[in-house]
C-alpha positions in Angstrom: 0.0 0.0 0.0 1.3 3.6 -0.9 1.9 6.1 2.0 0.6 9.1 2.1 3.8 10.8 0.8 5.0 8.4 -2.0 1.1 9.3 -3.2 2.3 12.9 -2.8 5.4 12.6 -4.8 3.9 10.2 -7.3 1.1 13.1 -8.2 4.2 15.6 -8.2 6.2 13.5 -10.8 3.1 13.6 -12.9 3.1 17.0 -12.8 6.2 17.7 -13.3 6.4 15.5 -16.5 2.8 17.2 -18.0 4.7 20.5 -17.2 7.8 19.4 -19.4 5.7 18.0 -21.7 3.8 20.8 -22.4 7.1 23.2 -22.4 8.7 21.0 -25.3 5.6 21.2 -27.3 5.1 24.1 -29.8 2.0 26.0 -28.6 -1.5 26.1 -31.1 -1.6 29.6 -32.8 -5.1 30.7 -33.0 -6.1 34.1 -34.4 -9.2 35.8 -32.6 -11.2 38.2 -34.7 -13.4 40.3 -32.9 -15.4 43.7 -33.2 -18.9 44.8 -34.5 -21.7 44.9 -33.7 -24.2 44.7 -30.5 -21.4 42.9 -27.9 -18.8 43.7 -25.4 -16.2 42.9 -27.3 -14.0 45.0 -25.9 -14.0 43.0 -22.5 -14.7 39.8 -24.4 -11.8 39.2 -26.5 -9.5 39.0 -23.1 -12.1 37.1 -21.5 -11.3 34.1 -24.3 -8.2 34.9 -24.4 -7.0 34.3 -20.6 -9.9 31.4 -20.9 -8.3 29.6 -23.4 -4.9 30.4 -22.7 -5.7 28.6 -19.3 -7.1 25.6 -20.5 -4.7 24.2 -23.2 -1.0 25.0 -24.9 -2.7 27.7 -27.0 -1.4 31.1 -28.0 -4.2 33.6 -28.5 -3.7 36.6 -31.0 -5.9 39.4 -31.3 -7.7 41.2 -34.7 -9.6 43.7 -32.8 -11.9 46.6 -33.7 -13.7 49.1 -31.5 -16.0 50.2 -34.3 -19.6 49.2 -33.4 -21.4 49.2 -36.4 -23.0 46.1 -38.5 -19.6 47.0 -40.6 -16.5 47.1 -38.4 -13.4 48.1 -40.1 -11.8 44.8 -40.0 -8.1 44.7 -41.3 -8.6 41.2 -42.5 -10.7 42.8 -45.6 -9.3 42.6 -48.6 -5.9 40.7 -47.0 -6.9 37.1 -48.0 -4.1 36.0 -46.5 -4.8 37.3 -43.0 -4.1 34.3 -41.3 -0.8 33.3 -42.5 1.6 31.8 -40.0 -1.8 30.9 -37.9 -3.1 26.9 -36.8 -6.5 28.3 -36.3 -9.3 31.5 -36.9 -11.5 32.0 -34.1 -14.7 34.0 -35.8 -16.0 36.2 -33.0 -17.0 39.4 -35.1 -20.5 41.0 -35.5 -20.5 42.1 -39.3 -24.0 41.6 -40.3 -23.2 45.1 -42.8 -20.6 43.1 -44.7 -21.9 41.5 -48.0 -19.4 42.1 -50.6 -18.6 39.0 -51.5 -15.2 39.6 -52.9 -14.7 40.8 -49.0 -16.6 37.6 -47.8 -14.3 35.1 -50.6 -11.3 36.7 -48.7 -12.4 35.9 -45.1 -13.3 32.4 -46.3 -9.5 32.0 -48.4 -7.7 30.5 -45.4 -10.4 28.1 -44.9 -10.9 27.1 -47.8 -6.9 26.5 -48.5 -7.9 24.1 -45.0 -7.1 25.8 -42.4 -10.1 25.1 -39.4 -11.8 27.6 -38.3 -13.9 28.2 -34.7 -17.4 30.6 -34.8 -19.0 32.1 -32.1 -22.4 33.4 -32.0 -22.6 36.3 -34.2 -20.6 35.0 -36.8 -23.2 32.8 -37.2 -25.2 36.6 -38.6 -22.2 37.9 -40.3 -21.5 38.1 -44.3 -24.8 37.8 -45.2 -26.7 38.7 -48.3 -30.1 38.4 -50.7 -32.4 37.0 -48.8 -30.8 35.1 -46.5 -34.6 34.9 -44.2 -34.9 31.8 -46.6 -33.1 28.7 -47.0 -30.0 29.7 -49.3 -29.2 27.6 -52.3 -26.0 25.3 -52.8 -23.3 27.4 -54.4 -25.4 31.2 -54.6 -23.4 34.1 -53.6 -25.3 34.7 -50.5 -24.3 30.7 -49.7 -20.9 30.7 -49.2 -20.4 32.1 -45.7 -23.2 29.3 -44.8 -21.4 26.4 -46.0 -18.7 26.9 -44.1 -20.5 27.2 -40.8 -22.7 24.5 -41.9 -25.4 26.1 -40.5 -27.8 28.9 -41.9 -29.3 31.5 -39.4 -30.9 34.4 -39.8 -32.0 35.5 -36.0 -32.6 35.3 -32.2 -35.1 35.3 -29.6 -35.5 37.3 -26.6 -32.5 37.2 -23.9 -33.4 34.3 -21.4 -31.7 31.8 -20.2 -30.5 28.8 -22.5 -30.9 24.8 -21.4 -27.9 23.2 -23.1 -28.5 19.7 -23.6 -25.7 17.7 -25.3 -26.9 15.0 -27.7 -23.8 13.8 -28.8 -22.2 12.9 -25.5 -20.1 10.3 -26.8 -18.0 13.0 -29.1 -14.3 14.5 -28.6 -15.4 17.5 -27.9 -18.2 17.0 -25.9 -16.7 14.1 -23.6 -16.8 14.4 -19.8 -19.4 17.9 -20.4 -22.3 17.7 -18.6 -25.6 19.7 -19.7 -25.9 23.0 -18.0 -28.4 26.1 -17.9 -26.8 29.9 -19.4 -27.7 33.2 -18.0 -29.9 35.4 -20.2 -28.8 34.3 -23.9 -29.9 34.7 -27.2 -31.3 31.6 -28.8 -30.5 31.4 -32.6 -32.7 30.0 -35.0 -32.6 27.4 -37.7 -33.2 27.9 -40.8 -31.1 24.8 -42.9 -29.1 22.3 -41.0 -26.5 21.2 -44.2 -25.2 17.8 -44.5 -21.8 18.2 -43.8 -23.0 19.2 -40.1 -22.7 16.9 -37.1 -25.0 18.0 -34.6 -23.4 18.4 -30.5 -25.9 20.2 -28.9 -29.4 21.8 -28.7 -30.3 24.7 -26.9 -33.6 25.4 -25.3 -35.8 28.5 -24.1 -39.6 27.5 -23.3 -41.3 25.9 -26.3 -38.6 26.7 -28.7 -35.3 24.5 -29.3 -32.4 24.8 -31.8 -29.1 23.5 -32.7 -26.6 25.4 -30.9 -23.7 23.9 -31.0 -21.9 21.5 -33.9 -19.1 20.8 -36.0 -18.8 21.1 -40.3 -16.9 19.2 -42.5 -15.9 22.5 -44.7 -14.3 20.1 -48.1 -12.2 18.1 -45.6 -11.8 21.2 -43.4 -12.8 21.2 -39.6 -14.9 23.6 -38.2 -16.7 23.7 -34.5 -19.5 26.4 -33.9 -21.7 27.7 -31.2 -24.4 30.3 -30.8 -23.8 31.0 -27.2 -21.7 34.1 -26.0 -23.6 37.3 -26.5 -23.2 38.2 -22.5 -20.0 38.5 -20.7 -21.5 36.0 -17.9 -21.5 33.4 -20.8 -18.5 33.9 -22.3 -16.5 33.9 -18.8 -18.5 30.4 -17.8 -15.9 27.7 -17.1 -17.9 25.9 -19.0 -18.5 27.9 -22.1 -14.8 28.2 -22.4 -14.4 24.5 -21.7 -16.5 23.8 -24.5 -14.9 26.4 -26.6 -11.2 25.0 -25.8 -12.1 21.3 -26.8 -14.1 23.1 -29.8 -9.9 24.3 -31.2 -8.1 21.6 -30.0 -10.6 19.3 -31.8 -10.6 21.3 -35.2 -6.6 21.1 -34.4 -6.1 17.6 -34.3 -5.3 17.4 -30.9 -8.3 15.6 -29.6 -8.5 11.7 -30.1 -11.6 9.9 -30.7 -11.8 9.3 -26.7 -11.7 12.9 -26.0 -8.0 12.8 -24.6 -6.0 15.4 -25.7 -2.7 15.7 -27.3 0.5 15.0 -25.1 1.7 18.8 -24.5 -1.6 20.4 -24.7 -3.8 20.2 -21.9 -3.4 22.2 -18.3 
């Protein structure tokens, strides 16, 4: 039987070795992109970035904009290759305004060259165009931004709280979460669930349930989404940022199909 100490320094050594582990391995580069429209962005971009930071061998860089409009004067526009150099793009802006789609085609680029990509709740609302109220065609202009979420959505109810329930329990990501309850959030609705999408979780306020969170297969590229995070109280949840740490290190690689991560990732 162990003693109490050779426990001790047993639990020690494993920490020690996670610790060295994780200082030989290269860190994940993600690139957050924030700004727009309608959020505290200004307090939520360090909110994920100490969140994520914490969680996993991850080194969060900022695209930031104070501008508050539906069209933020994001310096990715026009600069398709605005990720170079980068493992990962966390979408976090609010550019409902933005339709060009030669703008749109450039944000897209490093995805479609296969680099993953990570959205957060108003993404899901930005670089849309026509009339994107109905379910958008395969391959129309007002389509593309879509496709790559995997997921079409064109608005929100009231701010109420949000029951997560997680029907995929048995995935990378969502391994070991439990189902929890938001503060006041903004439930997004559905209006074409595509085929490359696997579904994680629903979220429900009253009567009315949605997909809230899932993963796309963009052309071989991976992508994890979620509609939660308008409030500050959301995005600083242990939880949400659980959930959105597994979400990167998934679209990564760096999740296995048991939901362990990566030697030289986790903290």
């Amino acid at each position: 039987m162990k003693t109490n100490i050779q426990i001790i320094v047993l639990a020690l050594a494993g920490l020690a070795f996670s610790a060295t582990a994780q200082a030989e391995t290269k860190p994940l580069k993600a690139l957050l992109i924030t700004g727009g429209c309608c959020h505290d962005y200004a307090a939520q971009k360090d909110i994920l970035k100490k969140g994520i930071e914490a969680r996993a061998n991850i080194t969060v860089d900022q695209i930031h904009t104070d501008n508050k409009t539906t069209e933020p004067d994001l310096p990715i526009y026009g600069v398709p290759e605005y990720a170079k150099g980068y493992d990962i793009v966390i979408h976090d802006e609010c550019a409902a305004g933005v339709n060009d789609d030669a703008v749109v085609q450039g944000v897209l680029a490093p995805h479609k060259a296969g680099m993953p990509g990570v959205n957060l709740h108003c993404a899901m609302h930005s670089y849309r165009s026509g009339n994107f109220k109905q379910p958008v065609e395969a391959g129309a202009a007002n389509a593309h931004w879509f496709e790559y979420l995997g997921l079409q959505s064109s608005g929100h109810g009231p701010q109420k709280p949000v029951a997560i329930t997680y029907v995929d329990k048995d995935h990378p990501i969502t391994k070991g979460l439990a189902d929890w309850t938001t503060g006041n959030e903004e439930l997004y609705n559905n209006i074409k669930v595509f085929d490359t999408a696997h579904v994680l979780a629903k979220g429900k306020q009253g009567d009315e349930e949605t997909v809230v969170t899932w993963t796309n297969d963009y052309n071989g590229t991976k992508v994890f989404n979620t509609t939660i995070g308008h409030n500050n109280v959301t995005v600083e949840d242990a939880r949400y940022l659980d959930l959105v740490t597994r979400g990167i290190l998934w679209a990564c690689g760096k999740i296995d199909e048991k939901g362990g991560i990566a030697e030289g990732y986790a903290k």
